[in-house]
C-alpha positions as CSV (number, residue, x, y, z in Angstrom):
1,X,18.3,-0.7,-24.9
2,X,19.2,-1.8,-21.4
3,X,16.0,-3.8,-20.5
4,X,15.6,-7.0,-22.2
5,X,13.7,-7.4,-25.3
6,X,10.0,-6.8,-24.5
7,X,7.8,-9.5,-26.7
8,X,6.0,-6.8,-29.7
9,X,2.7,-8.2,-29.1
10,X,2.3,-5.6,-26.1
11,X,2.8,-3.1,-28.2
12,X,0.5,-4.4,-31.3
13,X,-2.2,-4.7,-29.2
14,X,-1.9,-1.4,-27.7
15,X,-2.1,-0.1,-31.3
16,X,-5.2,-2.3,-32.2
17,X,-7.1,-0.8,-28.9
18,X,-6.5,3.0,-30.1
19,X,-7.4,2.2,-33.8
20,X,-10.8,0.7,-32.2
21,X,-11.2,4.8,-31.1
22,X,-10.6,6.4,-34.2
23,X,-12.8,8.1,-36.2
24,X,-13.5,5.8,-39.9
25,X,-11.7,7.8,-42.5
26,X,-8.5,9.2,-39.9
27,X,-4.8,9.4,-39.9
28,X,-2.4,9.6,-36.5
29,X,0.7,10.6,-36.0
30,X,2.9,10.1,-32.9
31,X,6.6,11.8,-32.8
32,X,9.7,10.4,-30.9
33,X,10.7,13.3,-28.4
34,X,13.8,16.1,-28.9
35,X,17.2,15.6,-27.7
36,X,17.3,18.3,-25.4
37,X,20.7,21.0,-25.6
38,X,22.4,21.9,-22.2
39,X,25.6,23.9,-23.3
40,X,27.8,24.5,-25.6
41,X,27.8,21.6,-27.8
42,X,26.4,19.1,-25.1
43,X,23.2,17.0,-24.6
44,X,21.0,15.2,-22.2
45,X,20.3,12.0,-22.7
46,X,17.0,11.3,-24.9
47,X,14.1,10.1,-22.9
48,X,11.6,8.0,-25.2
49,X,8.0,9.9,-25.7
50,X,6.2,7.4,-23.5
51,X,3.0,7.7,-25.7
52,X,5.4,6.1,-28.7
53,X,6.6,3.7,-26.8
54,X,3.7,2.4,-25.6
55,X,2.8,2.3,-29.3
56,X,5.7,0.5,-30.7
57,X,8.3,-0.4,-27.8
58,X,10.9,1.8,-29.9
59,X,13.3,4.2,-27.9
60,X,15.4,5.8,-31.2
61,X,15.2,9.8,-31.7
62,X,13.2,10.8,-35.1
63,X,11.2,8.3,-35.4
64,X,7.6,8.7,-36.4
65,X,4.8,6.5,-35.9
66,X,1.4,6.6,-38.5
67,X,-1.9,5.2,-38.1
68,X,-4.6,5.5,-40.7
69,X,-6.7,2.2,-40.1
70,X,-9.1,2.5,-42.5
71,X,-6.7,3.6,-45.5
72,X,-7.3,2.0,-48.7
73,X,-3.9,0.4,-49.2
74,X,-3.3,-1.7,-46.6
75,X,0.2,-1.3,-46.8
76,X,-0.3,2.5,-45.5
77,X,-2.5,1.6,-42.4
78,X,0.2,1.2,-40.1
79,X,3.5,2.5,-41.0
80,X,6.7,3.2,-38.9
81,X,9.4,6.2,-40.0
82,X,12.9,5.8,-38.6
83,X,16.6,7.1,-39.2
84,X,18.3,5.4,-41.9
85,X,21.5,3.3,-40.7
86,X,25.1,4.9,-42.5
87,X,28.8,4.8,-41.4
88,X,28.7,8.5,-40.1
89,X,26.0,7.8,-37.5
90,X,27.6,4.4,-37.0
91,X,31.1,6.1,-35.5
92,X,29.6,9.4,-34.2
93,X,26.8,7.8,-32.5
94,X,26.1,4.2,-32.5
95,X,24.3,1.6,-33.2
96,X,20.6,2.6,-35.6
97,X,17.9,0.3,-36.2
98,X,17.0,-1.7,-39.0
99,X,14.3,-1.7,-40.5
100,X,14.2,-5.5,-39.5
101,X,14.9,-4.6,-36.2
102,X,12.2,-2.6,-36.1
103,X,9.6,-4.6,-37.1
104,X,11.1,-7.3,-34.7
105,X,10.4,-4.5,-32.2
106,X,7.2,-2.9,-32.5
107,X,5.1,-5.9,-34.5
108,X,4.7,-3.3,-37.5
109,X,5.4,-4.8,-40.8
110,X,5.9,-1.7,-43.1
111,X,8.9,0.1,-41.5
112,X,10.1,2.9,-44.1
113,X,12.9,5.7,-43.5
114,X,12.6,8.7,-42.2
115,X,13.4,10.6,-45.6
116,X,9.7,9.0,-47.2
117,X,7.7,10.5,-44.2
118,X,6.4,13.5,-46.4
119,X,5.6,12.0,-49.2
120,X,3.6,9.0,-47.5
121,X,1.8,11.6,-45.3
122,X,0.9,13.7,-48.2
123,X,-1.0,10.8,-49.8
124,X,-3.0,10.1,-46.6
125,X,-3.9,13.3,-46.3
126,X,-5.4,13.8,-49.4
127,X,-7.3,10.6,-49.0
128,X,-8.3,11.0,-44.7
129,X,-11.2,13.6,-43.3
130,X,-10.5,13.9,-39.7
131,X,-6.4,13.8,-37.9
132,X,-5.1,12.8,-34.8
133,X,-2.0,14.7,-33.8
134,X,-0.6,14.1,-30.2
135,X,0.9,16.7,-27.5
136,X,1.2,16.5,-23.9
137,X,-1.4,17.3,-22.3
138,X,-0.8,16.2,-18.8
139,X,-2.5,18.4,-15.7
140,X,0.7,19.4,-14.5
141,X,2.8,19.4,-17.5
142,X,5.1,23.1,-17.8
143,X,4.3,24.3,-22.2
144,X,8.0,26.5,-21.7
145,X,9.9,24.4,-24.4
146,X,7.6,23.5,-27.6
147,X,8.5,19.7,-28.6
148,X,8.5,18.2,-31.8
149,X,4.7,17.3,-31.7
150,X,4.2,20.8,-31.0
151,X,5.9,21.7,-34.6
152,X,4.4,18.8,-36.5
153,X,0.9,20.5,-35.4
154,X,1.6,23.8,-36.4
155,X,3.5,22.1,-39.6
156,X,0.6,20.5,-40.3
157,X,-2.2,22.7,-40.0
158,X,-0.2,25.4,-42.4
159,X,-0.1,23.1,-44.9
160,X,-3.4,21.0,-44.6
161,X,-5.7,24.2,-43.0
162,X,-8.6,22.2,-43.9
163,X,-9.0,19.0,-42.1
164,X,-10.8,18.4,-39.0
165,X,-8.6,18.0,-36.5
166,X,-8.6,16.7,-33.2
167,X,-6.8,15.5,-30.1
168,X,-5.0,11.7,-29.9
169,X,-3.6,12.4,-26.1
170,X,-7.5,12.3,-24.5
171,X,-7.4,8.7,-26.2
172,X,-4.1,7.5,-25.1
173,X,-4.8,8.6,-21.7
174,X,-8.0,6.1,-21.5
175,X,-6.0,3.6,-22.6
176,X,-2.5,3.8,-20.5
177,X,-4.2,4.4,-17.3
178,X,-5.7,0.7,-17.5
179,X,-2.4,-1.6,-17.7
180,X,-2.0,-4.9,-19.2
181,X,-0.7,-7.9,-17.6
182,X,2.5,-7.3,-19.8
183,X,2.6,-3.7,-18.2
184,X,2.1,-5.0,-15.0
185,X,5.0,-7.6,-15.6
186,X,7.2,-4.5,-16.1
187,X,5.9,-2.3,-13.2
188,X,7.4,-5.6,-10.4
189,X,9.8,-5.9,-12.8
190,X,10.8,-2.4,-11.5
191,X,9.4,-2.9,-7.9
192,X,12.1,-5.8,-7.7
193,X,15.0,-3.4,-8.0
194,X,13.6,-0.6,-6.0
195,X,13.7,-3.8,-3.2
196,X,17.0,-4.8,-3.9
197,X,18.1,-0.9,-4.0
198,X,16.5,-0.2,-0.5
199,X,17.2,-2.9,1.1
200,X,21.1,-2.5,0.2
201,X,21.0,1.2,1.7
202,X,19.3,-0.4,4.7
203,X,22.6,-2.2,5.0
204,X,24.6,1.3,4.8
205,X,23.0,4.0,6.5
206,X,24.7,5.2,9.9
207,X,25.8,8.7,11.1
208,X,28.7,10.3,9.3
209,X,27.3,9.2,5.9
210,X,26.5,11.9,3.1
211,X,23.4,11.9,1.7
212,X,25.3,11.5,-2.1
213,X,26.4,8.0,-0.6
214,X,23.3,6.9,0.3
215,X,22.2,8.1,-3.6
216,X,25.3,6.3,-4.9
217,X,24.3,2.7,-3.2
218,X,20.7,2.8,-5.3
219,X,22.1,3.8,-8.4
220,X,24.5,1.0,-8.3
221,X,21.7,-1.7,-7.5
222,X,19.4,-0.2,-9.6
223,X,22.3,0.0,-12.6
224,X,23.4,-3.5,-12.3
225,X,19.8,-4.9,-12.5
226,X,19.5,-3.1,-16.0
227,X,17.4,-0.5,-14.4
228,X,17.6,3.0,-14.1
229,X,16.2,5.9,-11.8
230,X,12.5,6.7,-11.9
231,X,13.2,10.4,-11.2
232,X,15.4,12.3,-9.5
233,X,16.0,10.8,-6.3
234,X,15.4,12.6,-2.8
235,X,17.7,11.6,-0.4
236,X,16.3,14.2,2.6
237,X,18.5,13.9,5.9
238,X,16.7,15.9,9.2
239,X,14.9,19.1,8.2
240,X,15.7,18.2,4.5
241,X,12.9,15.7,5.2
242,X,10.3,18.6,5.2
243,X,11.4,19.7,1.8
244,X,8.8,18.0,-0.6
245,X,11.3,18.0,-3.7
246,X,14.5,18.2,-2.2
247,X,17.3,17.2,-4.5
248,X,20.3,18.4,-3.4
249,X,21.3,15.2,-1.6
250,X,24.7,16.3,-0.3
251,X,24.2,16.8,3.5
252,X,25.9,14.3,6.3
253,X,22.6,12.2,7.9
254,X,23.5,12.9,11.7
255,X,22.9,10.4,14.5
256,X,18.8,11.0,15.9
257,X,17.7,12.4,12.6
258,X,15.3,10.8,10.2
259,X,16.4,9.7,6.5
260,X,13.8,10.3,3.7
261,X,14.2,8.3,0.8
262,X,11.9,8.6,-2.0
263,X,13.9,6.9,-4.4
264,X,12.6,4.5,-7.0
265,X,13.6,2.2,-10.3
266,X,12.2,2.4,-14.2
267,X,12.7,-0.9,-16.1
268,X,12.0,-0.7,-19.3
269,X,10.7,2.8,-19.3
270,X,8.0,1.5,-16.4
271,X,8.5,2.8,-13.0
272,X,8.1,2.3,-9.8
273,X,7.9,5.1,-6.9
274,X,8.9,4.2,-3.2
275,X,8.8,6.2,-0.5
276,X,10.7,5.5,2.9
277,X,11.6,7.0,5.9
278,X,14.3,5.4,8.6
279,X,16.4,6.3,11.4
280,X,19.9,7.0,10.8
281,X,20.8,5.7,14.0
282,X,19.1,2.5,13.5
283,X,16.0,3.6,15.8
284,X,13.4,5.9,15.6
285,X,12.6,8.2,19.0
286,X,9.3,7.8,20.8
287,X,7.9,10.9,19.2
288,X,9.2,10.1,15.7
289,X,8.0,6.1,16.3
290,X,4.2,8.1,16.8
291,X,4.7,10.3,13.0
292,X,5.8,7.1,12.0
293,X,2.9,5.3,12.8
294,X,0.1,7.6,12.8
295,X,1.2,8.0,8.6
296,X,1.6,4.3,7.8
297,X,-2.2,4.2,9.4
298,X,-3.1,6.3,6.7
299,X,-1.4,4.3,4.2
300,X,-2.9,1.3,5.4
301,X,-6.4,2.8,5.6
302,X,-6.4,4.4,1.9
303,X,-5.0,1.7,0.1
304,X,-8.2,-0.3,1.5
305,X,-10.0,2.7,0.4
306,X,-8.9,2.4,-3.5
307,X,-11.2,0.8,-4.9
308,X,-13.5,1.0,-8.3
309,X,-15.9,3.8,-8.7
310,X,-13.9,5.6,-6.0
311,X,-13.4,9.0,-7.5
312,X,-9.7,11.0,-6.5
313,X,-10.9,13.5,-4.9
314,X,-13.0,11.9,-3.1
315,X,-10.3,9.6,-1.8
316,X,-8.3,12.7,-1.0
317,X,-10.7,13.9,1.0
318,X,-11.2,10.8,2.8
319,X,-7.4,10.8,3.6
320,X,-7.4,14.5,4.9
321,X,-10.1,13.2,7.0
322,X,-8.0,10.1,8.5
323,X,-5.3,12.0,8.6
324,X,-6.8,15.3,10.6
325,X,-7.5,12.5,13.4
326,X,-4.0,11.5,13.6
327,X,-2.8,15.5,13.9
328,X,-5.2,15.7,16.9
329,X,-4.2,12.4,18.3
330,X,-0.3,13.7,18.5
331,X,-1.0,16.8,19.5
332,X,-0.4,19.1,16.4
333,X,-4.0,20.1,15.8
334,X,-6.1,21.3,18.2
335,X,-10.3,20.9,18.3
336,X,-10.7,24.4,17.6
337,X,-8.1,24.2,14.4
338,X,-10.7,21.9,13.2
339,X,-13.6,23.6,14.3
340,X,-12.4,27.2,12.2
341,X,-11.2,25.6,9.1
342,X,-12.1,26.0,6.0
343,X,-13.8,23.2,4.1
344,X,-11.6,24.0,1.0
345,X,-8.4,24.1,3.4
346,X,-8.6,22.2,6.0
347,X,-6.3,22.5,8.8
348,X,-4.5,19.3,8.4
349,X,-3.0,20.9,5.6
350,X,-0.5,22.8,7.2
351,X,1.5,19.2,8.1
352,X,0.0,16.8,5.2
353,X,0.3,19.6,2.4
354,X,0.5,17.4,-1.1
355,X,-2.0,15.1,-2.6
356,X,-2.7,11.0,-1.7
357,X,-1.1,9.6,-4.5
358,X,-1.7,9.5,-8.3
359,X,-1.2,7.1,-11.4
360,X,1.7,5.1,-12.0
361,X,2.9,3.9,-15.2
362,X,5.3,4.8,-18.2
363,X,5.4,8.5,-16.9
364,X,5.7,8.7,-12.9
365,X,3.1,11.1,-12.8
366,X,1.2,8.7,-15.3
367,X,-1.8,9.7,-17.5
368,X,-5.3,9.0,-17.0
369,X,-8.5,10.6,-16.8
370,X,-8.0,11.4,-13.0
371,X,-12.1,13.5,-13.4
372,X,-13.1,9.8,-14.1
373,X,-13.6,7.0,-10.9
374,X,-11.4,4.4,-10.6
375,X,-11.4,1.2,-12.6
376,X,-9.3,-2.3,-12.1
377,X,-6.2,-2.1,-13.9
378,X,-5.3,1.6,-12.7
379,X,-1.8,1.1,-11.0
380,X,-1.7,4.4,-8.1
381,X,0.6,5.4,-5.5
382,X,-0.5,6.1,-1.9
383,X,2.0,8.5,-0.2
384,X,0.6,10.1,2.8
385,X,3.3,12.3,4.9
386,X,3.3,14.4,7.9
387,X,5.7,17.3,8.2
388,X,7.1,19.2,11.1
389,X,9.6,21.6,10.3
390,X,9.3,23.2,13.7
391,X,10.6,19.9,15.2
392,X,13.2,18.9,12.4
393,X,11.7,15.9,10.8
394,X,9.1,14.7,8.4
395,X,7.7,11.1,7.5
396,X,6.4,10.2,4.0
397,X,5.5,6.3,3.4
398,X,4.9,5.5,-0.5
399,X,3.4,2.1,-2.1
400,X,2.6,1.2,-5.8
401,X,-1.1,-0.5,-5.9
402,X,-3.0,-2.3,-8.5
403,X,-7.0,-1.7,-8.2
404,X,-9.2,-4.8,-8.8
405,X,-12.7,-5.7,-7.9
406,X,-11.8,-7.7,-5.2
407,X,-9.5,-5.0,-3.3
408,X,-6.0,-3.1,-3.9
409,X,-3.1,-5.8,-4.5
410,X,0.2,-4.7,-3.1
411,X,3.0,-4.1,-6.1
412,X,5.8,-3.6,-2.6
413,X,4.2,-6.0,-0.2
414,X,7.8,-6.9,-0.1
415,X,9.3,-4.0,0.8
416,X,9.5,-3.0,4.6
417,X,7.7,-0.8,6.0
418,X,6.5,-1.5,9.5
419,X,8.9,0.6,11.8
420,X,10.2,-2.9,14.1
421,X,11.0,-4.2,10.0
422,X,13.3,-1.4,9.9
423,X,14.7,-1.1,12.8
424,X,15.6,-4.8,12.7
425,X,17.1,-4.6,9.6
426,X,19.3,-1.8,10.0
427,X,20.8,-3.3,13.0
428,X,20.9,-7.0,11.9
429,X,23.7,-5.4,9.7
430,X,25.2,-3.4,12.3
């Protein structure tokens, strides 16, 4: 754990808001993700199923989380499974949890080994009617590789055929897309050291550097404040700039080109997600001053624009809108581009060709009932872009935002962004 400890009454009151949503008379189970194989005999590094964390605050592989509210012996309503501590584990891979530990972490008093899992489970589910068993079920999510919810489901339905069954992730995405104050905490929290990351490559930048440099200077900010990256980072030099997921990050940044940089921190599994774009040379060109400007317009215009009861796509619309104006205002759209398109392609699609922004939260792409208006506590991002390729340059501006009912707050009102911010910055240094 490289965040510091996170107080467990986050994370017991996150378990009391889903129990309030189950059915009388249910069990739920929520499984620690796979430790993904590369090659050979290698790994990746685990990331922590964000629906357990959010659940117990604990980031250890196997672990197995089980709900049954209503259970007759209390001692079985809430019970948390992990790996059992030995000298093998302790030289091959480190440090385990205790069960103390893990009741320190997560708030949940009965904390039992992994190896009593079956026979626990079995006893529930020959007293529970209905069960709650978790998979991802984001929008955009790829089903290639099946995860170990994925086999606990099929596990469970060959051996128990006759329950009802029925979907946790609908519920945990109600609850995750409205944050906490404790969430919020962590969400600056990670804000903070996408600052102090971008403001240290602001420092840096100049003609000559590789774009792995510039990716180098965050992780080293972003490290020593106990944070990590959100994602991949895109460090986009030039044309790379038009590339909406570029990763490659290996390209000199040349003298008169624009820099790209949507780079942000997670702290404690919370993230952030910046978006910048600056001029290697320390100053932007008339024409790329215009992009510049023309996007942070629609920035500013749509973060006034989220607010509650405002539904997605209807604030996606309303940016295509805003942002159709600024195409005709510099010259990339003409009246008559406007006039033929089609209402379900509209022709500022061809230089603003991704969508406004979306929930923020434990995953970047965070979950939430996005057919569902807008409420306060949604954290979103707003990340309108304009992209010439034909010209060698794109701009994309990104803010975090809270929604209330008296406006969006600002989670990087501390960040620059106003071009004469940036320019000044970068050449304060210089």
């Amino acid at each position: 754990m490289r965040h510091a400890p996170i107080p467990s009454k986050l994370f017991v009151e996150n378990r009391e808001r889903l129990n309030k949503l189950l059915l009388p008379n249910s069990v739920a189970v929520i499984n620690a993700n796979d430790i993904l194989p590369t090659n050979a005999d290698g790994t990746l590094r685990m990331r922590p199923n964000t629906d357990l964390f959010y659940l117990t605050g604990v980031e250890q592989e196997e672990t197995i989380l089980l709900l049954a509210p209503t259970a007759c012996d209390e001692k079985l309503r809430e019970i948390l499974f992990v790996r059992e501590p030995n000298e093998h584990l302790k030289v091959w891979e480190g440090h385990k949890l205790s069960k103390e530990q893990a009741q320190k972490t997560s708030g949940i008093k009965q904390v039992k080994w992994l190896s009593e899992f079956r026979g626990v489970f079995h006893r529930l589910m020959c007293e529970c009617e209905h069960v709650y068993l978790n998979r991802n079920e984001h929008g955009r999510a790829s089903q290639e590789v099946e995860t170990r919810d994925d086999r606990f489901v099929r596990d469970c339905q060959a051996r128990y055929p006759l329950h009802d069954y029925r979907r946790l992730a609908p519920l945990l995405h109600r609850l995750r897309v409205v944050k906490s104050e404790a969430e919020l905490d962590l969400i600056r929290q990670a804000c903070v050291i996408t600052r102090a990351g971008f403001l240290r490559v602001l420092r840096v930048v100049k003609p000559g550097l590789n774009e792995a440099e510039i990716e180098a200077e965050f992780a080293r900010e972003f490290i020593r404040r106990r944070g990590a990256f959100a994602f991949s980072p895109i460090i986009a030099g030039g044309a790379n700039s038009c590339v909406l997921h570029y990763e490659q990050n290996d390209q000199p940044c040349r003298k008169g080109d624009l820099l790209l940089l949507d780079v942000a921190a997670s702290y404690a599994n919370y993230n952030a997600d910046m978006t910048r774009t600056i001029p290697v040379g320390g100053r932007f060109t008339r024409r790329q001053r215009r992009v510049y400007d023309a996007v942070l317009r629609v920035l500013r215009a749509m973060t006034k624009a989220a607010v509650p009861g405002k539904l997605h796509r209807d604030w996606q619309k309303e940016s295509e809108t805003l942002m159709t104006e600024e195409l005709l205002a510099l010259g990339l759209l003409k009246p008559r581009d406007v006039r033929k398109q089609d209402t379900d392609k509209p022709a500022c699609k061809k230089y603003f060709n991704h969508g406004l922004g979306h929930p923020l939260g434990l995953d970047v792409h965070d979950v939430g009932p996005m057919n569902q208006p807008f409420a306060p506590g949604w954290v979103l991002t707003v990340e309108p872009g304009i992209y010439i390729p034909d010209e060698g340059f794109g701009v994309r501006l990104e803010n975090d935002i809270l929604v209330t009912d008296s406006g969006a707050v600002e989670l990087m009102a501390d960040i620059p962004i106003e071009a004469d911010a940036i320019e000044q910055l970068m050449n304060r240094q210089r």
